[in-house]
C-alpha positions as CSV (number, residue, x, y, z in Angstrom):
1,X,4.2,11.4,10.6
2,X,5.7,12.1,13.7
3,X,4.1,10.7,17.1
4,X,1.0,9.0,16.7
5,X,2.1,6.8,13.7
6,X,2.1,3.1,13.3
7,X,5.2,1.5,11.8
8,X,6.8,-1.7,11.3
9,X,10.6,-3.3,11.3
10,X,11.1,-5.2,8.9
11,X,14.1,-7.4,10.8
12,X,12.1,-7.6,13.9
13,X,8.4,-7.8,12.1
14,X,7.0,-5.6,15.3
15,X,5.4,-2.5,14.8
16,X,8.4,0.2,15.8
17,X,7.9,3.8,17.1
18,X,10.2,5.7,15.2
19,X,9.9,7.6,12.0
20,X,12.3,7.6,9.1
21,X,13.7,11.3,10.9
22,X,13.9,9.5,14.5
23,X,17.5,8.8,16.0
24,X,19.0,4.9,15.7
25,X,17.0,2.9,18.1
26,X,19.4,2.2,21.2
27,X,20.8,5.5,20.7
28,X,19.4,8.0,24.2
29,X,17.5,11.0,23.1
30,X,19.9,14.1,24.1
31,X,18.2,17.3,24.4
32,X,20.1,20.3,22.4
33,X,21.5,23.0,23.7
34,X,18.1,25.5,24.3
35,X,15.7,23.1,23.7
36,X,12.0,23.8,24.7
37,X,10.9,22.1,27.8
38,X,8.5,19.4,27.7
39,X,4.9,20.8,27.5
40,X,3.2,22.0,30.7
41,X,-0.1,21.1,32.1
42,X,-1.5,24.4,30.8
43,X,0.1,24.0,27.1
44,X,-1.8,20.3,27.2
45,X,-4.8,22.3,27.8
46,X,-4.6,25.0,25.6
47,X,-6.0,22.7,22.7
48,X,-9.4,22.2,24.7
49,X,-9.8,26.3,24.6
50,X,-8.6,26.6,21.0
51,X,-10.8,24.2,19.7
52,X,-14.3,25.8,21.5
53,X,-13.2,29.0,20.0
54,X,-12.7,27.5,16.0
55,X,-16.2,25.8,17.0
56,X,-17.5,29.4,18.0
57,X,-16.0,30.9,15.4
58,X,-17.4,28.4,12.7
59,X,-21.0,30.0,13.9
60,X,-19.9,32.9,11.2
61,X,-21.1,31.7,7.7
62,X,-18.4,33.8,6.0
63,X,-15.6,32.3,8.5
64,X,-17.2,28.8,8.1
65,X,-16.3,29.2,4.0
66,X,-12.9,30.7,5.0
67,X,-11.9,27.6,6.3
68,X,-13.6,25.3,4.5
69,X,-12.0,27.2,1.2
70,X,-8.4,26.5,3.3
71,X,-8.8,23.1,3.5
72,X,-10.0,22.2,0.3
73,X,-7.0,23.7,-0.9
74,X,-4.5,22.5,1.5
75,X,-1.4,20.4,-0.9
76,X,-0.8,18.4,2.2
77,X,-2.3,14.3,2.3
78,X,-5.4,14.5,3.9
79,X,-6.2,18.4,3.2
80,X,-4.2,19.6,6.9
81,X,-3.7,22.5,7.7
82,X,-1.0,24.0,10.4
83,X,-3.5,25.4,13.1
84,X,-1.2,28.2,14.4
85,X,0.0,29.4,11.4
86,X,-3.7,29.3,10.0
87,X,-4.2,31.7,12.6
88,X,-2.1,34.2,12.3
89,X,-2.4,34.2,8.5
90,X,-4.7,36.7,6.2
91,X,-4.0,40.2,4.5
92,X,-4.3,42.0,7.9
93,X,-2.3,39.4,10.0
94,X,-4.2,37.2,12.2
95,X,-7.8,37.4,10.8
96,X,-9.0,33.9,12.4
97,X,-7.7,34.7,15.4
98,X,-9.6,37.9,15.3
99,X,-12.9,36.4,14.5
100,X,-12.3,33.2,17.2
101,X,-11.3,36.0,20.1
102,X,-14.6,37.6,19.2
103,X,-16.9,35.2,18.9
104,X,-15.9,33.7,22.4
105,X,-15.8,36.7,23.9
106,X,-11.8,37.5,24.8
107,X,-9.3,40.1,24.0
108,X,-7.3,39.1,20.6
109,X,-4.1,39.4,22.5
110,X,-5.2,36.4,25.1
111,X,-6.1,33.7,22.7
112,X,-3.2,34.7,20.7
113,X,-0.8,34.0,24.1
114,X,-2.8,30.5,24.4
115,X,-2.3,29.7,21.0
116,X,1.4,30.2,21.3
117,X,2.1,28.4,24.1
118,X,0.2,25.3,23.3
119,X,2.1,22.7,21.4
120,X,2.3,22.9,17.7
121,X,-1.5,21.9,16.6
122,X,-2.9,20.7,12.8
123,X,-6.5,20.6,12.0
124,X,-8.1,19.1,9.2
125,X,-11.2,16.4,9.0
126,X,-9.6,13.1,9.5
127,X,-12.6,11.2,8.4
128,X,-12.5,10.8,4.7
129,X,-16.5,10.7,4.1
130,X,-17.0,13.7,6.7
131,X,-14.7,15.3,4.0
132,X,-16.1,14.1,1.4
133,X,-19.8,14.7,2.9
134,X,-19.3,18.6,4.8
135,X,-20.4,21.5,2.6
136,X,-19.1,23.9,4.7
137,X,-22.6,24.3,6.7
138,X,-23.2,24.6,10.7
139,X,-23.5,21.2,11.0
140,X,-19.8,20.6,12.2
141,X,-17.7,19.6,15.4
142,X,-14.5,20.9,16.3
143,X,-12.8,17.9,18.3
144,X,-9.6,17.7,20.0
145,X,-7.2,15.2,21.8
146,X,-3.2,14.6,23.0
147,X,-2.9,10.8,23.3
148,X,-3.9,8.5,21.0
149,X,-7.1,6.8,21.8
150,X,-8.0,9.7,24.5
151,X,-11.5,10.7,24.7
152,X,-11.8,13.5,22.3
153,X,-13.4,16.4,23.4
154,X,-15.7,18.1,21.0
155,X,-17.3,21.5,20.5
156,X,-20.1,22.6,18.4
157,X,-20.7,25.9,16.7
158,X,-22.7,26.9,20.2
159,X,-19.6,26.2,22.2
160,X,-21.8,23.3,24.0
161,X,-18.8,20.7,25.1
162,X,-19.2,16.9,24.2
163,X,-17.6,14.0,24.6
164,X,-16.8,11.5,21.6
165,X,-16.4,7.8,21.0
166,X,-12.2,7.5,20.7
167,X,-13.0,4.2,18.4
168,X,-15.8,5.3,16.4
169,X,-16.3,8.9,15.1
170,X,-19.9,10.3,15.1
171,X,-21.7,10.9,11.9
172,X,-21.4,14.7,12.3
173,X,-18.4,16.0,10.5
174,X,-15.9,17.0,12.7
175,X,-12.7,19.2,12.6
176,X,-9.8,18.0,14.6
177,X,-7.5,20.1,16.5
178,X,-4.8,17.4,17.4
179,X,-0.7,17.5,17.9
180,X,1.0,18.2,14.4
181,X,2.3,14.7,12.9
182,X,3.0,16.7,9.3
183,X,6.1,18.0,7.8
184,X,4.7,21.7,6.8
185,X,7.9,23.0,6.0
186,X,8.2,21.7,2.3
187,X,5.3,21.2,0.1
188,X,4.3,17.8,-1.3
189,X,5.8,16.9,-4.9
190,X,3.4,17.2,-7.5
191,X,4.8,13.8,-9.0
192,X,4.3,11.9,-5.1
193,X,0.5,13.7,-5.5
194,X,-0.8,12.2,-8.2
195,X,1.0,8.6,-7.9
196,X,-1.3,8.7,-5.0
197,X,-4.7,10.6,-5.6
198,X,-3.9,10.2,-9.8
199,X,-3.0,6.6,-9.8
200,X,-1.0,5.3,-12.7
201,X,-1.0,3.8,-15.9
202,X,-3.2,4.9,-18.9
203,X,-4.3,8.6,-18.4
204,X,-2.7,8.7,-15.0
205,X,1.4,9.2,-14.3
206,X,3.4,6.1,-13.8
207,X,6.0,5.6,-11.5
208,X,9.8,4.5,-12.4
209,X,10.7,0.9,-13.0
210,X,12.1,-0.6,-10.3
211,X,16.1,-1.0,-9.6
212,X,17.0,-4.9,-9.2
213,X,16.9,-4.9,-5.3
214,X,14.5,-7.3,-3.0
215,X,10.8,-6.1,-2.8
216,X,8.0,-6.1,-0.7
217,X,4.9,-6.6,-2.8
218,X,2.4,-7.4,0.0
219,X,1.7,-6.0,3.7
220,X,-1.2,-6.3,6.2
221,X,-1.5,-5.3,9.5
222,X,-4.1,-6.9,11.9
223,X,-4.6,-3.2,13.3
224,X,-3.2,0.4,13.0
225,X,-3.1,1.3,17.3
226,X,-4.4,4.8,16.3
227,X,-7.9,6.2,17.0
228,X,-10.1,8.1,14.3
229,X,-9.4,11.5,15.2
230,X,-5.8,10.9,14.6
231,X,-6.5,10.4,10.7
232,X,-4.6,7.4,8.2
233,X,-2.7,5.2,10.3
234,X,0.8,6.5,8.0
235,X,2.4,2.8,8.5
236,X,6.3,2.9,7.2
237,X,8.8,0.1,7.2
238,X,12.4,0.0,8.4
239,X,15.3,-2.3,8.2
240,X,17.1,-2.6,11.5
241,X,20.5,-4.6,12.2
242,X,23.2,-5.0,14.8
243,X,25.3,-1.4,15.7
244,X,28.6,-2.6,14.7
245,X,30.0,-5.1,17.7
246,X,27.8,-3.6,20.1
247,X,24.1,-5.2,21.6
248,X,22.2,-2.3,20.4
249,X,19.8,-1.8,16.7
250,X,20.8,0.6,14.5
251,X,17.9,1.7,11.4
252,X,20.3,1.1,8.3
253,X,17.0,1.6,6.3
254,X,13.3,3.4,6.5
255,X,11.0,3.6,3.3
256,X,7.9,6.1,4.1
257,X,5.8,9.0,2.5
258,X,8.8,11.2,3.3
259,X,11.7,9.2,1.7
260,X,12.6,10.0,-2.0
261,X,12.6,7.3,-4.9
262,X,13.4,4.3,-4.8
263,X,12.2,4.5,-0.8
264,X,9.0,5.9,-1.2
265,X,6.1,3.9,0.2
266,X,2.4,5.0,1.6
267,X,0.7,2.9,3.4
268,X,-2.4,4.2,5.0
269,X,-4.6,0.7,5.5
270,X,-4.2,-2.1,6.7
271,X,-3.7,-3.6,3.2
């Protein structure tokens, strides 16, 4: 959950852009000291490349398993997987890279530079019945995008380039390549798991009783602002108030898929 997210304030009742990790609003951004630069044109393009060589790549029944095999077992909601580090992993160090370089065609060494310098990239199928639906077979698209609500571009398993609806997915199961909006570097808790995909009550785990406090028990949003490729629309809710005796908002509160108990809460419809 990170920048193509919708969320909502519960003091302002408009849908926010900050996630529970983003600085106070009305407090400026400041840049620490050896920060990365903004991305360049070229690291904005990189994605375009990457994804034509997975979509080559996937031409290779035994790499088409591979990663159908990685995402099946992915802990992470929606079965995502880090793109970069996907590449570089395997007993030998880089054994998707290997096979993408070589089924499009370009030295190891020169997809591994493009892969590095693009910004940090996920990929997983963000449609649930494509998930549900792909076997792991040739029919697949690898499909990628920056903005939200871009065009995504899309690549099949010949490397032929197509263009996508940004509102309504195709019925071919794609793959997207998109900017990373997961937290990778801890692994979801078993318990958060199966409260979601388990469900409580009898045979199931239940959650906690609830500490005396004031409750939301209903929410609906008329829309989530976020296209299909970019997945469940991860909504979270914050309580903002007045900074001290200043003019400015300050989040005293944010409950979301990455707060602990009792601020857990997610949302991923519009119900």
């Amino acid at each position: 959950m990170w920048s193509y997210t919708s969320r909502v304030s519960a003091l302002a009742l408009v849908v926010a852009a900050l996630a529970c990790s983003d600085r106070p609003p009305g407090t400026a951004p400041e840049a620490p000291p050896g920060a990365p630069a903004a991305p360049t044109a070229s690291a904005t393009t990189s994605p375009e490349l990457l994804a034509r060589s997975l979509a080559l790549a996937l031409g290779d029944p035994a790499f088409r398993a591979h990663v159908k095999a990685e995402l099946d077992r992915s802990p992470f909601r929606e079965h995502k997987l880090p793109f970069q580090r996907f590449l570089a992993a395997g007993p030998g160090g880089g054994e998707a890279l290997a096979t993408m370089a070589r089924r499009t065609g370009v030295a190891t060494a020169d997809l591994a530079r493009e892969a590095d310098r693009a910004i940090p990239l996920e990929m997983y199928l963000p449609v649930p019945e494509h998930r549900r639906r792909w076997t792991g077979d040739a029919n697949v698209l690898v499909a990628t995008a920056i903005a939200d609500h871009d065009v995504p571009v899309a690549f099949d398993v010949q490397g032929n380039r197509h263009l996508l609806d940004p509102e309504r997915p195709p019925t071919t199961p794609v793959i997207a390549v998109v900017p990373v909006e997961t937290d990778f570097s801890t692994k979801p808790s078993p318990l958060i798991a199966c409260l979601e995909y388990c469900g409580g009550g009898e045979g199931g785990v239940s959650p906690p009783p609830p500490s005396p406090g004031l409750y939301m028990t209903k929410a609906h949003f008329v829309d989530d602002f976020e296209g299909w490729l970019k997945g469940s629309p991860e909504f979270e809710v914050h309580i903002l108030g007045q900074k001290e005796q200043t003019d400015s908002l300050t989040d005293y509160q944010c409950a979301g898929e990455k707060q602990p108990a009792p601020y857990y809460f997610d949302q991923n419809d519009l119900d």
